[in-house]
N, C-alpha and C positions, 0 to 999 in steps of 0.2 A: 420716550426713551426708557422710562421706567416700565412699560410695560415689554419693550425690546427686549430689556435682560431679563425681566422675568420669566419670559417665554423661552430663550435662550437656557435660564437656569433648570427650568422643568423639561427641558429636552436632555439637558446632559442628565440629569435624575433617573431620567425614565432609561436613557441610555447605560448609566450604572448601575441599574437594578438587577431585580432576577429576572426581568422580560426578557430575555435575550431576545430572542427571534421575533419577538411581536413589533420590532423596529417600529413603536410606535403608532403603529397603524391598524384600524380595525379592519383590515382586507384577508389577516395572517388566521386561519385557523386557532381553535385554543386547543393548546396543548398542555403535557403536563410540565414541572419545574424539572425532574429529570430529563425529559426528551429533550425539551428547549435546549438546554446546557449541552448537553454534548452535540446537537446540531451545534452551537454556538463554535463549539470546539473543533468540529471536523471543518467548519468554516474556514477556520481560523490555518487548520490542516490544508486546505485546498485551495486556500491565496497565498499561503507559502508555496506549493507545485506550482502554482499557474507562472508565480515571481520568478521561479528557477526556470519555467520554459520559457519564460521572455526573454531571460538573459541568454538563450540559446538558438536564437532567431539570428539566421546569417547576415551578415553586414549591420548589426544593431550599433557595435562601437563605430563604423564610419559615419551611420544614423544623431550619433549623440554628439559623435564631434561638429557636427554640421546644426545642429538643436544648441549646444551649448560649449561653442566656440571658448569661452571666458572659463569657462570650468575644466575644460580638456587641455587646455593649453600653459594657463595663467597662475594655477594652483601645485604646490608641494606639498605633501602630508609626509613629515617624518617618520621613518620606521615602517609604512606601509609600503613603500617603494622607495630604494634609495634615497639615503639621504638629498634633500636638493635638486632632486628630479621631479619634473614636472608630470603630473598624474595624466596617464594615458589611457582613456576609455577604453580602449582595447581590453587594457589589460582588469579591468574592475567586471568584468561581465565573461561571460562563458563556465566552464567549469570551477573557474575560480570563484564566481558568482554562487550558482549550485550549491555547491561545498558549505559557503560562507550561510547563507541563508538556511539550508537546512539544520546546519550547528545551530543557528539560532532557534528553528522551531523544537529540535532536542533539549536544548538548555530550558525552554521556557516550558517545554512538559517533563522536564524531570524535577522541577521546581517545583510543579505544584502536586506531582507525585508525591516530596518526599512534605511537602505541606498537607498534604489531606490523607497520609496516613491516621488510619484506623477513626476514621470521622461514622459515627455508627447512625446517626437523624443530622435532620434539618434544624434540629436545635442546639446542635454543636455553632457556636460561632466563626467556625471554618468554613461550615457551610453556606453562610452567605458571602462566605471571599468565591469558595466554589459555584456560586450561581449567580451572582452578582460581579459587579464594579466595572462592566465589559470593557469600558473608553480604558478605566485605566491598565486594565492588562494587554491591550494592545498597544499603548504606548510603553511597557513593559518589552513586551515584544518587539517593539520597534527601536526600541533603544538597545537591546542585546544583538540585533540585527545591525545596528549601524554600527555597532561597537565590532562586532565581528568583523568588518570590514579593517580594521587595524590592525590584525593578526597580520603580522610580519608574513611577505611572499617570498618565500625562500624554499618553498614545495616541503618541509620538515612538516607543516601542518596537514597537508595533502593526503601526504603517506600515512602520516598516523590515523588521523580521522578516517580515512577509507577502512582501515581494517577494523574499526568500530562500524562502521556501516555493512563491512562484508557479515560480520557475528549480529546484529540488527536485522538485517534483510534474511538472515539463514532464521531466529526465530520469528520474521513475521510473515516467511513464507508457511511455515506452520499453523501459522492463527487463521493465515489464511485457509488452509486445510478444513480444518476444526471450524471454519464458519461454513466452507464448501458443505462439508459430508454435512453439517446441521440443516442448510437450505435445502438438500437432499434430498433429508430426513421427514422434512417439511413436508416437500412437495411431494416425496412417495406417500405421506399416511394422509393428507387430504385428498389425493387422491384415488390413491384405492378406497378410503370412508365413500367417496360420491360411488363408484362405483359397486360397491357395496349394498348404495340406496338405489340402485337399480338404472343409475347411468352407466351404459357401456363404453359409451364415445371414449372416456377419462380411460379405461381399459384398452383402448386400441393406443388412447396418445402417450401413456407408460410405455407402451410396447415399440410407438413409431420414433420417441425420445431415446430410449435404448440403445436402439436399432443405429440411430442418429452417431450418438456418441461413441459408440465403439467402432461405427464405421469411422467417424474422425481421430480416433484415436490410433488406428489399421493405418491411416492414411501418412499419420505423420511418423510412424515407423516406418513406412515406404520409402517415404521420402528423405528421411534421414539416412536409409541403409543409401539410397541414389545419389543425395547428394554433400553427404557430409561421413560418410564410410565408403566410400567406392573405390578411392586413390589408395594406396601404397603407405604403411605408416597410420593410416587408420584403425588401427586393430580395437584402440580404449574405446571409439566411439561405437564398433560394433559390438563390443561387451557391452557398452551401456543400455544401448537399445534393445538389444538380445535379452540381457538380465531383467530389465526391467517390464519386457513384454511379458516373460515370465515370472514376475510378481503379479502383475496383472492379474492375470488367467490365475493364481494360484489366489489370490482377491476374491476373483469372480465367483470360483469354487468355494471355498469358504463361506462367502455371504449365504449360498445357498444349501450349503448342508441342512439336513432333515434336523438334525440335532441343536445347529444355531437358530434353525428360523423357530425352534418351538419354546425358546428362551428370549429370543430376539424378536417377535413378529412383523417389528417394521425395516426389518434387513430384507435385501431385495438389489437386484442387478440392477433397477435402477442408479442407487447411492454407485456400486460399481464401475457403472460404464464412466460416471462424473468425474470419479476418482482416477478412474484410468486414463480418460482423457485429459486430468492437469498431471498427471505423471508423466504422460510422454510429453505436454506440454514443458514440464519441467526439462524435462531430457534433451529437446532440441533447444531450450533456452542456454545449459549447461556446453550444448554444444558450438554455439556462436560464441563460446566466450575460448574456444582451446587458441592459442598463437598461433599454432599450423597452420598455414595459408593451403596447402594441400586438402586441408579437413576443416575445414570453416571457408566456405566461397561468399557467404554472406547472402541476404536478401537478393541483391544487384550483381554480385556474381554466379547468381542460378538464372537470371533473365539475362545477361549480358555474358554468357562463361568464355567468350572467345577473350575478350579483357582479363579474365584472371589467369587464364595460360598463358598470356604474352606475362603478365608482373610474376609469375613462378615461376619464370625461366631466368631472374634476378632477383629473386629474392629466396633465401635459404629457408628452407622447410624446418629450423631450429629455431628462427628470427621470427620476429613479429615487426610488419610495417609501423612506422610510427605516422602517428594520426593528430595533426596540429588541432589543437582544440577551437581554434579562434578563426579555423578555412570551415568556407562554407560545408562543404563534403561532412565534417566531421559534428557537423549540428544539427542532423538529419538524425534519428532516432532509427535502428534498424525498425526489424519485424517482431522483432522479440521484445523488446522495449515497450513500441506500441500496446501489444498486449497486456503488456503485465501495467500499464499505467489504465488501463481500461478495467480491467483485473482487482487492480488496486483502488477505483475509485467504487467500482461495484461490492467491496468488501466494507470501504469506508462508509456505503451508504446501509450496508443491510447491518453491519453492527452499531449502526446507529440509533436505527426503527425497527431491530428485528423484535420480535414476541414469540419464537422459539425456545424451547426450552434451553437446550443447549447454548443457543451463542447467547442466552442471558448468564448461565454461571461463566462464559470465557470474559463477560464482561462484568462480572462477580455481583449478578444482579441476587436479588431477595424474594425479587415477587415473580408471580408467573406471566406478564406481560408488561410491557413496556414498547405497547404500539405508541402510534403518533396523536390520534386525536380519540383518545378513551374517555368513555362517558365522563363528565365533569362535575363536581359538589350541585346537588341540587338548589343550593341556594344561589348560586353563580348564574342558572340557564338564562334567567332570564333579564339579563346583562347583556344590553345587546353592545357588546363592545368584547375585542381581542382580549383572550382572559388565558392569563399563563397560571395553575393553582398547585400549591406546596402538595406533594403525593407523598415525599417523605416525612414526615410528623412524627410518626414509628419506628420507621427506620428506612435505609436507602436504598434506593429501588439498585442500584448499583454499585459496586466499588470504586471509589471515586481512583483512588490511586492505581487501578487496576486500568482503569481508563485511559487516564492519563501515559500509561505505561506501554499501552497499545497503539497509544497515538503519537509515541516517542519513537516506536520502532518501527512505525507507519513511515515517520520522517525520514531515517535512516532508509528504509527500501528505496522510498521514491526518490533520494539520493543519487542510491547506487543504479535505479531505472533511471535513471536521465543521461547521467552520466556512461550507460553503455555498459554497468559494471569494468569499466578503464582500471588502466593503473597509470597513476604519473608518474611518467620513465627519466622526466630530467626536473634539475632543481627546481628551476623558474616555471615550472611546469605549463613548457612550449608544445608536449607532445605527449601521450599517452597510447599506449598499447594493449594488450588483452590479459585479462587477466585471468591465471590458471586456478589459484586462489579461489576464483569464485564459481569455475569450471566445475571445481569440486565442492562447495559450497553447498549448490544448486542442486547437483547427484545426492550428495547426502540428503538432501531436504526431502527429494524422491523418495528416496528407500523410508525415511522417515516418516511420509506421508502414509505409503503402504502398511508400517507398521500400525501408524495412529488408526486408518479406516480397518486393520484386522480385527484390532484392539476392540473397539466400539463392537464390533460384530461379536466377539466370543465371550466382552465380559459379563455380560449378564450370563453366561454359563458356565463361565469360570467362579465368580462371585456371586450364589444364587439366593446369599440373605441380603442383597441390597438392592436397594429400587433404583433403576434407572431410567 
């Protein structure tokens, strides 16, 4: 028995320590104390998403009433639903769910944001809250998360919080930006170096990458002039598309002026085409979100368009359909959604292991790398067991609060991606609608993007006593 809980006690140990990621086990790579941690963190980032898409699986509340009959039926919680009514799964899951859960992953990274301000080493005692104690900050987290669950349903919370998610999501579609144009950056100066070394192939695949992107980038202007400006009353979407091609093109020209490339040398139509192709990306995201049934047909009414003519022949091109949260229909994710949660986890992984210069200072790092498995203390190697080793001693390889800030507003995106970017149209929030709010959100974040990747191009010619 006495050895039961011993073993017991050195699990939860090893479990609050700084291992994060070595769950114990010698199978895990050794990594450094920084990587670890923030793996730790996007973890923790990416079972809050999965939690919010579970609750968005059709028929899950009739699922739960039928699993726990005694809990759906038998139970009142005051304040969270009428007083004296008995709690109805239905209503604890879908966007109401979402909502509730991602406020929690916000509150518990704004927490330790505003805790590990200005933590400078490893030998600040912050910094072992910061890489350590795992068990109990997810009971932290689980407990802000169940507590959220008692915020009164009266849609006053809905409303509010969305437009903290709308101002969230506008800056972490930026970050995302700034980690884009850095992977870019990446991938145009490694590979023009090989080519350089007298592989060509890397020379044709710049070129057929290129080639790639702005042919996808052509494609979804096409398609947006076809099928979301063609109707009558579409005029904004054909500015949008229109202006923004011509940001584009006027991107593309810039990167390669004679003048940027010889202050700039790793500017290049590469980073361009990337950038132009999440600009229109943006643009047709911007555009599934306008009310107009006219100028938004949706995923399913571009393969099914006979269905959206029969419902606009009843419904007023000023209105927006309302969209029950809780019918199956409305728990489908469109196209745009999809994306930007693939988008989104692709960004969450590469600012997690990136070793690029650039998305180490967005992640306010110190050093010049911050891969995943860098050589290890020589006294360590030959340990043959999973070895996580302090890299900060000096100072940190990141900005912890910087971190944490990224991964607050990470929460808040993937909110408003689940949720359709909606707006709840009625108190109980039985239905939601489209929201124009975030229509224009999205467009600014465009025009944004364009200026950020001009930016990056000319200032090393604008600014030419600073190294970048």
């Amino acid at each position: 028995m006495g050895c039961a809980i011993g073993s017991l006690l050195s699990s939860v140990t090893c479990c609050c320590g700084s291992a994060a990621c070595s769950l114990c086990c010698k199978a895990c790579p050794s990594m450094k104390n920084s990587t670890s941690t923030r793996l730790a963190y996007a973890l923790f980032l990416v079972l809050g998403a999965m939690v919010s898409a579970i609750m968005l699986i059709p028929g899950l509340g009739d699922t739960l009433d039928k699993i726990l009959p005694g809990v759906c039926t038998n139970i009142s919680i005051p304040f969270v639903i009428d007083h004296n009514q008995l709690i109805n799964c239905k209503s604890i899951i879908g966007y109401f769910a979402v909502y509730r859960v991602c406020f929690s992953l916000a509150c518990f990274y704004a927490l330790f944001m505003v805790i590990m301000i200005y933590v400078r080493n490893s030998n600040d005692p912050r910094s072992s809250i910061q890489n350590g104690f795992w068990f109990f900050k997810f009971l932290i987290l689980l407990a802000i998360c169940i507590g959220a669950f008692f915020i009164p349903q009266n849609g006053a919370f809905e409303e509010v919080f969305m437009y903290f998610g709308i101002v969230g999501g506008f800056f972490f579609i930026l970050i995302q930006l700034i980690l884009i144009i850095d992977f870019a950056h990446s991938w145009n100066e490694s590979w023009v170096e090989k080519f350089e070394d007298g592989d060509r192939e890397y020379y044709y695949g710049l070129l057929i990458f290129t080639g790639i992107f702005y042919i996808l980038a052509l494609t979804v202007a096409i398609l947006g002039y076809v099928y979301y400006a063609s109707n009558s009353g579409c005029g904004l979407h054909i500015f949008f598309i229109t202006f923004n091609l011509i940001l584009c093109i006027g991107a593309t020209v810039i990167s390669v002026l004679p003048k940027v490339q010889e202050y700039n040398t790793s500017s290049g139509i590469l980073q361009s085409s990337f950038v132009s192709l999440y600009v229109m990306y943006l643009t047709w995201s911007a555009m599934t979100n306008n009310s107009n049934p006219q100028c938004n047909p949706g995923i399913f009414g571009i393969i099914h368009p006979s269905n959206i003519k029969a419902n606009l022949t009843t419904i007023s091109p000023t209105t927006s359909s309302p969209v029950n949260p809780y019918s199956p229909s409305s728990h489908v994710l469109d196209a745009s959604s999809i994306v930007s949660l693939i988008l989104w986890l692709a960004v969450i992984v590469y600012s997690t292991f990136s070793s690029a210069s650039k998305g180490d200072k967005l992640m306010g790092s110190n050093k010049e790398s911050t891969s995943l498995t860098e050589a290890e203390p020589e006294d360590d190697k030959d340990l043959d067991r999973q070895k996580v080793w302090d890299d900060e001693s000096d100072s940190v390889a990141y900005s912890y609060s910087g971190c944490h800030l990224i991964f607050l507003l990470a929460s808040l995106y993937v909110m408003m991606t689940l949720t359709n970017w909606y707006k709840p149209s009625t108190s109980d929030l039985t239905s939601f609608k489209s929201n124009e709010p975030s229509m224009w959100v999205k467009i600014v974040s465009s025009w944004m993007c364009v200026l950020i990747y001009v930016w990056t191009c000319v200032a090393p010619l604008v600014l030419r006593d600073r190294v970048f």
